[in-house]
MIDOSE-1310 file (N, C-alpha, C; in nm, 2 decimals, decimal comma, always signed):
residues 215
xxxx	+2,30/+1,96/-2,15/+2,30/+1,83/-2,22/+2,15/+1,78/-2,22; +2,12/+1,74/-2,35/+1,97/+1,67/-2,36/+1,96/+1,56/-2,41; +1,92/+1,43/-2,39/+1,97/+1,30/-2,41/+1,84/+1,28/-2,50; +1,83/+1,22/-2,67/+1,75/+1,20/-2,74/+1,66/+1,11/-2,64
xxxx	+1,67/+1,01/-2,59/+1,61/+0,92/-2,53/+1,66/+0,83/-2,43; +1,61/+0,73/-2,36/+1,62/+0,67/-2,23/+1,76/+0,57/-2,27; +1,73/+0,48/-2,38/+1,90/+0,42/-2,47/+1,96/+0,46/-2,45; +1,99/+0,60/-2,53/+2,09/+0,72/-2,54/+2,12/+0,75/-2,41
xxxx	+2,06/+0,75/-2,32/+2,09/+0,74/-2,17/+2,18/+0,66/-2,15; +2,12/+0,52/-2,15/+2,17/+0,44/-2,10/+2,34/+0,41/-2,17; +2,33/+0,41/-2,26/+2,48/+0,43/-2,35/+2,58/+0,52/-2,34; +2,54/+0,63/-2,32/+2,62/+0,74/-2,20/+2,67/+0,68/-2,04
xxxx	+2,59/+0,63/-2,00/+2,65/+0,58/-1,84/+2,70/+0,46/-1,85; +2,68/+0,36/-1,97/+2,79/+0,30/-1,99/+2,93/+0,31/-2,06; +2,93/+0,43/-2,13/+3,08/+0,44/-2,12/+3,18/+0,49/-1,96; +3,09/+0,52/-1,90/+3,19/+0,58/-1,79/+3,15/+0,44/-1,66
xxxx	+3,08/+0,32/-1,70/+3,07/+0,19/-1,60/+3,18/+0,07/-1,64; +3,28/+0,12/-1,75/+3,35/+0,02/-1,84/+3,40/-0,06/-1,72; +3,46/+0,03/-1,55/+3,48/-0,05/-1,49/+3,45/-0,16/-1,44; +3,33/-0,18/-1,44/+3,26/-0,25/-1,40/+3,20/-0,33/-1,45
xxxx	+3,29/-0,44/-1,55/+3,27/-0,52/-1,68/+3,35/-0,64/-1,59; +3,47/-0,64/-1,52/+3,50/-0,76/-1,50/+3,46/-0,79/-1,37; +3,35/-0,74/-1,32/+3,30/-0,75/-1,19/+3,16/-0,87/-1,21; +3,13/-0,89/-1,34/+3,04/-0,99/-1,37/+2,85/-0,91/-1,30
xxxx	+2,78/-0,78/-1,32/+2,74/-0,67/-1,27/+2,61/-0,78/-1,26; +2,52/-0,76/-1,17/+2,35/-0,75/-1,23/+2,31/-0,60/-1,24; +2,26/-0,55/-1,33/+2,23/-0,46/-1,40/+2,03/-0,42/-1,31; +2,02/-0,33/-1,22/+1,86/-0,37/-1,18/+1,80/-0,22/-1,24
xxxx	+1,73/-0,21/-1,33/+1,64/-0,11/-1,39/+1,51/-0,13/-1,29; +1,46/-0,01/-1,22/+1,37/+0,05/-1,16/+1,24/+0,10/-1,23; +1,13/+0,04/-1,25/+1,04/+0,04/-1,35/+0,96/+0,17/-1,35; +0,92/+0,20/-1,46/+0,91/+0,16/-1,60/+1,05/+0,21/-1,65
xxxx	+1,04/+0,38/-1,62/+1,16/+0,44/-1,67/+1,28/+0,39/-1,73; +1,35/+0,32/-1,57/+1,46/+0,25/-1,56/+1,50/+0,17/-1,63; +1,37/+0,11/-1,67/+1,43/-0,05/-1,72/+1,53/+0,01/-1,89; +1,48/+0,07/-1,98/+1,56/+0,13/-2,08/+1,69/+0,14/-2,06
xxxx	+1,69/+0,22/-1,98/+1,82/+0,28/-1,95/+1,90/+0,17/-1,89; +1,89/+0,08/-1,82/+1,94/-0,03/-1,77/+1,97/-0,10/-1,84; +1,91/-0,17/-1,98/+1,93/-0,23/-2,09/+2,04/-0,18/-2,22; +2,04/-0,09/-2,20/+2,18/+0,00/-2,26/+2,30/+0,00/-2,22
xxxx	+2,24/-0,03/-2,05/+2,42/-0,04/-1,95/+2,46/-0,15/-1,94; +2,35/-0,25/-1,92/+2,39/-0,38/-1,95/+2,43/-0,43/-2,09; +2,42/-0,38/-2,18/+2,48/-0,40/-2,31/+2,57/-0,37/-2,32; +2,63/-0,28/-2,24/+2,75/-0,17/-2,25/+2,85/-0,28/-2,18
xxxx	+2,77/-0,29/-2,06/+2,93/-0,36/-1,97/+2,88/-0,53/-1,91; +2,80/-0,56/-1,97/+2,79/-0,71/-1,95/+2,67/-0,77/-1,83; +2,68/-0,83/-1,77/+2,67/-0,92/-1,64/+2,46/-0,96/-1,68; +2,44/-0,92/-1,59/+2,32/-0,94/-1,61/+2,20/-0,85/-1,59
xxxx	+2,07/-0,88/-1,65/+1,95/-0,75/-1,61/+1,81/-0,85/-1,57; +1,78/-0,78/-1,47/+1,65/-0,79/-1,40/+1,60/-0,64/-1,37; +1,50/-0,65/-1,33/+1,35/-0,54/-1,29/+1,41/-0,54/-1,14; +1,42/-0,41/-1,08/+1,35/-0,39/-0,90/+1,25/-0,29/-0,88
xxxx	+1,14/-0,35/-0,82/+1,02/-0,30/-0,76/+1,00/-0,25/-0,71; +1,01/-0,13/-0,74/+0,95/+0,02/-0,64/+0,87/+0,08/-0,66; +0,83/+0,18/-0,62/+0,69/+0,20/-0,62/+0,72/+0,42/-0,56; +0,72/+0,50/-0,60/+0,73/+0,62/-0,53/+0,57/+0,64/-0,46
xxxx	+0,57/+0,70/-0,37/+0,44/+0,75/-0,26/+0,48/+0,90/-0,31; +0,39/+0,97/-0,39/+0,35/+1,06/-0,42/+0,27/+1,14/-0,31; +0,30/+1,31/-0,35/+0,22/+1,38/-0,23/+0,04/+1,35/-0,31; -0,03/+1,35/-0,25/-0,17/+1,31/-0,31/-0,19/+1,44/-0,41
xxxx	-0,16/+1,58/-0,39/-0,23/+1,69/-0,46/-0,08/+1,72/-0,56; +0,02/+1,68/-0,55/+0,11/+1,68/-0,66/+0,23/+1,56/-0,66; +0,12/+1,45/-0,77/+0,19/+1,28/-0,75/+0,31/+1,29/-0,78; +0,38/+1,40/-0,86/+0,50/+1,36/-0,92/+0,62/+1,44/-0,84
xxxx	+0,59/+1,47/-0,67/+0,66/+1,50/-0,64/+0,67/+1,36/-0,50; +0,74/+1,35/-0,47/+0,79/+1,24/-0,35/+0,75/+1,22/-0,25; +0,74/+1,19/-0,15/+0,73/+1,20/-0,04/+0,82/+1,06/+0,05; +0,82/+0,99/-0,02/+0,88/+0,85/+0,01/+0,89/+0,72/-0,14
xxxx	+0,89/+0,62/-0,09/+0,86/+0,53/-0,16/+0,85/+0,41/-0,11; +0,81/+0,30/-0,20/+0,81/+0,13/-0,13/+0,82/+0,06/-0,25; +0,92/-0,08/-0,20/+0,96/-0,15/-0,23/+0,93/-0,30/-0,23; +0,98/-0,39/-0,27/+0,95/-0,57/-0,30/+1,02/-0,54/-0,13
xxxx	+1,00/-0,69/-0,08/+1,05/-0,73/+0,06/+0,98/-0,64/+0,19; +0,87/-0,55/+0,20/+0,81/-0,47/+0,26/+0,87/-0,35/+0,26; +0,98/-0,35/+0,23/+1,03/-0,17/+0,22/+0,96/-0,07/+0,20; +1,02/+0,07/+0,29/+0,94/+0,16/+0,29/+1,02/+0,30/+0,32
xxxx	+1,09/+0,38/+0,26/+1,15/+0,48/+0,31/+1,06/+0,59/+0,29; +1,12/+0,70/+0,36/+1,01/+0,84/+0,39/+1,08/+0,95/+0,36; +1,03/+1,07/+0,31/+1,12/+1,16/+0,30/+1,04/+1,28/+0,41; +1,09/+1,25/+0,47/+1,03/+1,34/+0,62/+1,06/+1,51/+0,62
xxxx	+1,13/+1,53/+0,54/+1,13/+1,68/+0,46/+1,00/+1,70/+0,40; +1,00/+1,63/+0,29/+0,86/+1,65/+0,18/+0,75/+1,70/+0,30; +0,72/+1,56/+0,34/+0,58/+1,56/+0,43/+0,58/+1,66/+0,52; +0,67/+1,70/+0,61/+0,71/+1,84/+0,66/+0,64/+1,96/+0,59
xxxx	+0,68/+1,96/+0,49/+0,67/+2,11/+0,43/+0,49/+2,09/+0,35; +0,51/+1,99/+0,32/+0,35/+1,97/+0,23/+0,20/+1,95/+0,35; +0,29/+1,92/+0,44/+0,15/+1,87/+0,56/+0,07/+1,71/+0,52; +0,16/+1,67/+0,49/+0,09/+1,55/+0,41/+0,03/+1,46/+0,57
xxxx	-0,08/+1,42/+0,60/-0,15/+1,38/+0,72/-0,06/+1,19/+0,74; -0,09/+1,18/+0,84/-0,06/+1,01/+0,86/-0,18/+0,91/+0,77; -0,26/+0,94/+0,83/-0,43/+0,90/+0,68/-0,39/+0,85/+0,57; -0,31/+1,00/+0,52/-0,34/+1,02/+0,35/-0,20/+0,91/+0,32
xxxx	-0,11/+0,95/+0,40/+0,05/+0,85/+0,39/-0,04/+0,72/+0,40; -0,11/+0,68/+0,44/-0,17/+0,49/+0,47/-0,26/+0,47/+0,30; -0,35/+0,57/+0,32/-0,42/+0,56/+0,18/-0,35/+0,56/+0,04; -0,25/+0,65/+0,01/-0,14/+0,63/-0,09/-0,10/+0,55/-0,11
xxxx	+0,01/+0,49/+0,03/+0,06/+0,37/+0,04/-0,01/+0,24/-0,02; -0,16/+0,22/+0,03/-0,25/+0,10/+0,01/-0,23/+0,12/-0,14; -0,31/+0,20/-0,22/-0,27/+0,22/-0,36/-0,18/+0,14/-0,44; -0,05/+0,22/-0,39/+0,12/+0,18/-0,43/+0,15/+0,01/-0,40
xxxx	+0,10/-0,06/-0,32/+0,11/-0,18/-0,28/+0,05/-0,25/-0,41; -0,06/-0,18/-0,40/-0,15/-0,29/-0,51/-0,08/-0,26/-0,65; -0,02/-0,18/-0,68/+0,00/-0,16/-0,80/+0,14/-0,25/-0,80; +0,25/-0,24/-0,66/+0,33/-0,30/-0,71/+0,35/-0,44/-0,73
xxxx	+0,25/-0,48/-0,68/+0,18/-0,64/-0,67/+0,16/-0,69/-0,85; +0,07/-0,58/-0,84/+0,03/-0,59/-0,99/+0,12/-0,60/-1,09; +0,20/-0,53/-1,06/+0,35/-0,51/-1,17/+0,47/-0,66/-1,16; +0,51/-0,68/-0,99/+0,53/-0,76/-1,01/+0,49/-0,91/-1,10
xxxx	+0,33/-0,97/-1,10/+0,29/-1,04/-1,20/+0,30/-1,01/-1,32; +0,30/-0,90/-1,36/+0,34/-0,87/-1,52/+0,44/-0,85/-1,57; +0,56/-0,79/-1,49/+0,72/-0,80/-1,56/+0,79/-0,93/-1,56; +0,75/-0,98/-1,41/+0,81/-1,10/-1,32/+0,78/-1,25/-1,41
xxxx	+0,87/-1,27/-1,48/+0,82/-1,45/-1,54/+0,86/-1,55/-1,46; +1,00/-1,52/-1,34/+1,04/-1,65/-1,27/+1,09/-1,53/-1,11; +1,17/-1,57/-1,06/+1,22/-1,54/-0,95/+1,35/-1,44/-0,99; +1,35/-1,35/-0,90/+1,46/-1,26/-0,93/+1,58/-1,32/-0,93
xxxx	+1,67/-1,25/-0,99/+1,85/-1,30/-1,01/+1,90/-1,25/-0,88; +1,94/-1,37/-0,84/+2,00/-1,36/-0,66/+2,10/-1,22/-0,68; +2,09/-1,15/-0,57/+2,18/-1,06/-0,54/+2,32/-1,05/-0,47; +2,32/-1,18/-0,41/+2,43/-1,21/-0,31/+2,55/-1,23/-0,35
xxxx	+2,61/-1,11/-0,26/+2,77/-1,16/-0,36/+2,77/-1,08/-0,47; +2,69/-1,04/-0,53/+2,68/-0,96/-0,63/+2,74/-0,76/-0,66; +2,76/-0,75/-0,77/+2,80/-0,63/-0,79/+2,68/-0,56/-0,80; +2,57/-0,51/-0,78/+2,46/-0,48/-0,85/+2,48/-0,34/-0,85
xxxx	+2,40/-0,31/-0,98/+2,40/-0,17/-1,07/+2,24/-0,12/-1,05; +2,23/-0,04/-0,95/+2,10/-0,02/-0,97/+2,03/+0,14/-1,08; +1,96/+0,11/-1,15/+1,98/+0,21/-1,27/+1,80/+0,29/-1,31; +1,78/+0,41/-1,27/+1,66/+0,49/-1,31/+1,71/+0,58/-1,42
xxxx	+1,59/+0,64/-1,46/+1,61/+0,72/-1,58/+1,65/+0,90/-1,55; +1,65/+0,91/-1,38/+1,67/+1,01/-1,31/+1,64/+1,00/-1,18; +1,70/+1,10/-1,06/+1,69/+1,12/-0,97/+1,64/+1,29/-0,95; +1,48/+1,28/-0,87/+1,43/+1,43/-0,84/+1,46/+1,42/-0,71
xxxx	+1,39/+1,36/-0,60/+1,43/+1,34/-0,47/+1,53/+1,22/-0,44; +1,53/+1,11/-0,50/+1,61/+1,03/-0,49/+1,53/+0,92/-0,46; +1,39/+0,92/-0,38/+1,32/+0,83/-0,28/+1,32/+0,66/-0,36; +1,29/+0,69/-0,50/+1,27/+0,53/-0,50/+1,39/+0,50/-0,52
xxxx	+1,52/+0,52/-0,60/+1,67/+0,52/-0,58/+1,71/+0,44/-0,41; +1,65/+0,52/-0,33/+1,71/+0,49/-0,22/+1,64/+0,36/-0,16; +1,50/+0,32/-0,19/+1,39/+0,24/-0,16/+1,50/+0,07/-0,24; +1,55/+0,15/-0,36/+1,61/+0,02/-0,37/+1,75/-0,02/-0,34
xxxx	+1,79/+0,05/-0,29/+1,92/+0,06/-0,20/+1,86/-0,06/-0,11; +1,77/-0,01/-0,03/+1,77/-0,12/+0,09/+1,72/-0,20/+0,05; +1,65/-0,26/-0,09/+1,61/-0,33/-0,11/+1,72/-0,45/-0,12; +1,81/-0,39/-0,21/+1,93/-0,46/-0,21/+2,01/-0,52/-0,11
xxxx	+2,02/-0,43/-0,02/+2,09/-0,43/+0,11/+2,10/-0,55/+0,18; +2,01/-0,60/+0,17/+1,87/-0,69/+0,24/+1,93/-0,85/+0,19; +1,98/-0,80/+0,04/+2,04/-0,95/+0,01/+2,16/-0,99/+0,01; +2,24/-0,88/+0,06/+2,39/-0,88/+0,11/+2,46/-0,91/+0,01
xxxx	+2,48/-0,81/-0,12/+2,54/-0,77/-0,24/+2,69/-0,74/-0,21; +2,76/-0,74/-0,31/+2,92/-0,73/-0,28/+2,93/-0,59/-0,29; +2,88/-0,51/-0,37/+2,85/-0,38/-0,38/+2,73/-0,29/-0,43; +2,70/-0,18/-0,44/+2,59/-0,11/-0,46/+2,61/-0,02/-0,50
xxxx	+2,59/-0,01/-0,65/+2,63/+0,11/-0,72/+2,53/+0,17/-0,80; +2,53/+0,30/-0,78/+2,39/+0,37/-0,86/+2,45/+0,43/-0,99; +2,34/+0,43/-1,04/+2,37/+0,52/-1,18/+2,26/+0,57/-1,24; +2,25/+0,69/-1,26/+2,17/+0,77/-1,33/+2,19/+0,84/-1,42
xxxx	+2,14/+0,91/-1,55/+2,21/+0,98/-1,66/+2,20/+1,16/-1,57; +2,07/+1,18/-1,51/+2,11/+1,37/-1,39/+2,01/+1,34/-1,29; +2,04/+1,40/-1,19/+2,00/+1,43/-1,09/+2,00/+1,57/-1,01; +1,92/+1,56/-0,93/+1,96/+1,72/-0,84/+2,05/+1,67/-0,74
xxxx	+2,12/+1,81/-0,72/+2,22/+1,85/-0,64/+2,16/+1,76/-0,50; +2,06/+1,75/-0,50/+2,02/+1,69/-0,31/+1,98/+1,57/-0,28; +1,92/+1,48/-0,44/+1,93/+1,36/-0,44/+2,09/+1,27/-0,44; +2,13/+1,37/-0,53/+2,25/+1,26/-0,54/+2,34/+1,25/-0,39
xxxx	+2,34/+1,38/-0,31/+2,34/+1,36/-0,15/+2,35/+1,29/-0,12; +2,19/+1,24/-0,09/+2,10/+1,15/-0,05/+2,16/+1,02/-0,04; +2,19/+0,96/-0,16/+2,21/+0,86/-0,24/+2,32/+0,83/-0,18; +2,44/+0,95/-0,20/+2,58/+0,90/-0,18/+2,61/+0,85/-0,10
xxxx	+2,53/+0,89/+0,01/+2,55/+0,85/+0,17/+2,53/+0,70/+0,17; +2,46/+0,61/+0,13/+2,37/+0,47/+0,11/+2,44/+0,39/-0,02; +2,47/+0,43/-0,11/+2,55/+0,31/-0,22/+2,67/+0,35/-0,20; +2,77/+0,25/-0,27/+2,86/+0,25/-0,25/+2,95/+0,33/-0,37
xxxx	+2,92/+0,37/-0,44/+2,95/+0,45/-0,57/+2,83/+0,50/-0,66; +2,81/+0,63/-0,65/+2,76/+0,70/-0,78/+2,80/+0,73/-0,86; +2,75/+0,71/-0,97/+2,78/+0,77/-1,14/+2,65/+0,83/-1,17; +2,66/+0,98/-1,21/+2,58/+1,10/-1,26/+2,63/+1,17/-1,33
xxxx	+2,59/+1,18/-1,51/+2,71/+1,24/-1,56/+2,66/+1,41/-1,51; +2,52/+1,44/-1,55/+2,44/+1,53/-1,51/+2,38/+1,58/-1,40; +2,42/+1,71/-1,34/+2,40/+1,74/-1,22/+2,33/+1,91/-1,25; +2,19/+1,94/-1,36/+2,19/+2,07/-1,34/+2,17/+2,12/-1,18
xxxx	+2,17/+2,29/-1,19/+2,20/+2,39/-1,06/+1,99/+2,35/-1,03; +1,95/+2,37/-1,12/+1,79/+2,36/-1,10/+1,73/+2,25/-1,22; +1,69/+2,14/-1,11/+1,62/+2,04/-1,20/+1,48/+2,06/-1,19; +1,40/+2,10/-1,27/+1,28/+2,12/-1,31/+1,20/+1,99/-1,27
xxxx	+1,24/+1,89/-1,32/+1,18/+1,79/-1,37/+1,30/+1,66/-1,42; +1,26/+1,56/-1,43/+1,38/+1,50/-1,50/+1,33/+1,44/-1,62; +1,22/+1,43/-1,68/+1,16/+1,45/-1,83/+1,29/+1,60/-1,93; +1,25/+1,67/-1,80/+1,36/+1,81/-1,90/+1,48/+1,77/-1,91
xxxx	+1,52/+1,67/-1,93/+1,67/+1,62/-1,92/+1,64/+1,52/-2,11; +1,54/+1,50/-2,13/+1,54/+1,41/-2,26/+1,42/+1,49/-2,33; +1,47/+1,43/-2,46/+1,38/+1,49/-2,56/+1,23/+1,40/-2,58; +1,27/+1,25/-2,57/+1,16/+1,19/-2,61/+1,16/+1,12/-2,43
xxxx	+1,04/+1,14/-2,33/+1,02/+1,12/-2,24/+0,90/+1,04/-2,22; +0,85/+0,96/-2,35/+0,74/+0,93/-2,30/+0,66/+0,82/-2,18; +0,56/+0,80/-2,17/+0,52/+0,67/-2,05/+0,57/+0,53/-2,11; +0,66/+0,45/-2,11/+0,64/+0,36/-2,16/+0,54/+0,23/-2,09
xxxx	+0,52/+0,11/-2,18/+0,40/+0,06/-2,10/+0,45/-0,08/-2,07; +0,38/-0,17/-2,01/+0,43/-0,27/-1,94/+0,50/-0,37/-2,04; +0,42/-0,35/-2,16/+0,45/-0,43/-2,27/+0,66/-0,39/-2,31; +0,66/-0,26/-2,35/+0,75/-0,25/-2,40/+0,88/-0,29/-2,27
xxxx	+0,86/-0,31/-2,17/+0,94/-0,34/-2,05/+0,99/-0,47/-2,04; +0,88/-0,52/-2,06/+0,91/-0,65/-2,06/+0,97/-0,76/-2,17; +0,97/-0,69/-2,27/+1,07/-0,72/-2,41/+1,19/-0,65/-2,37; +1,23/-0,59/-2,30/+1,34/-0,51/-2,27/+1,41/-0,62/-2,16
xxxx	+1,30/-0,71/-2,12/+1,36/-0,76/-2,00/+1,38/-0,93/-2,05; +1,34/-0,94/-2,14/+1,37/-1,04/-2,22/+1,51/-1,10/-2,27; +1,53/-1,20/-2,27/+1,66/-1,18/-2,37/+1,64/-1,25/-2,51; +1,72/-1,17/-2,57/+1,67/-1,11/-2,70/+1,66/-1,29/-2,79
xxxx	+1,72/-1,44/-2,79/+1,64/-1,50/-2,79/+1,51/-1,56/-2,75; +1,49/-1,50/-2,67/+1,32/-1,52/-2,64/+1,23/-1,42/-2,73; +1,27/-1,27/-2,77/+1,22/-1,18/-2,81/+1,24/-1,23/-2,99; +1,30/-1,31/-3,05/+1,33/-1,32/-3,18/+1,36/-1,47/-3,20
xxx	+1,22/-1,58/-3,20/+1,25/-1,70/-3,15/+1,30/-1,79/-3,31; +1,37/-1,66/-3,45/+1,45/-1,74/-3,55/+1,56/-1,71/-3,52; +1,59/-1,66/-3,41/+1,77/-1,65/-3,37/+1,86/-1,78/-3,35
């Protein structure tokens, strides 16, 4: 299965979230990727959408593989496999990290117009555009955690066999329609994968009378 795009995504995992319509949902898309896909589920089954702030800690000599991640509220999970096998130093983990802070900082003033939609009590849907190691997935797990949600449900359109693992152990329901035997990548899961940019995120995170002010 190859999903034209991150929508098309998101419109696939909401047909199989219909449950999750009279639960009144916050919908939280994990940026940039995420947020697409999350705006498709939230259209699909209702409740509400906000941005959560994470941030993956890339190995320094290959960023797009994991090593951990960090999140809004000081979070910080590790993937103590990765670093294991890569040698990644304590140093280089501080130097990364410093990086990843400032960016999430930064991000936060550019998506962020008010204060997040309280969690508490809440059904929250936390939603990326894929899972390779799972690290920021799980970064926002505890992010969640933290505001003592009524539940914690993930969703992604594929993942590897070892993220969704990961994951299962920590939310309280996964939905993955897609599980290849070898994930390459999770770009190879869509046809149109491109970077989107802060701009286009943030009309996503809009509601659509703010976005079309003759409505």
């Amino acid at each position: 299965m190859i999903y034209p795009d991150r929508g098309a995504a998101g419109r696939a995992l909401g047909e199989v979230l219909g449950h999750l319509r009279a639960a009144d949902p916050l919908v939280l898309g994990l940026p940039r990727g995420g947020v697409p896909v999350a705006a498709a589920v939230r259209t699909a089954i209702g409740g509400d959408l906000d941005v959560l702030l994470v941030r993956k800690l890339g190995v320094p000599w290959q960023p797009e593989l994991a090593m951990g991640a960090i999140g809004e509220d000081g979070v910080r999970v590790l993937n103590h496999d990765v670093m294991r096998q890569t040698g990644v130093s304590p140093e280089q983990l501080i130097d990364i990290e410093h990086v990843e802070r400032a960016e999430l900082e930064r991000r936060r003033r550019v998506l962020r117009e008010g204060p997040p939609i309280d969690m508490t009590d809440r059904t929250v849907v936390i939603v990326d555009d894929g899972m390779a190691t799972g690290a920021t997935v799980a970064a926002g797990c505890e992010i969640a955690r933290r505001h003592e949600p009524r539940r914690v449900v993930v969703a992604v359109p594929v993942s590897s066999a070892e993220a969704l693992h990961r994951i299962r152990a920590i939310a309280d329901e996964v939905v993955c329609p897609m599980v290849p035997r070898n994930l390459g990548g999770v770009g190879g899961a869509y046809r149109d994968f491109h970077q989107l940019t802060d701009a286009e995120v943030v009309r996503l995170l809009r509601p659509a009378t703010a976005r079309d002010p003759e409505r």
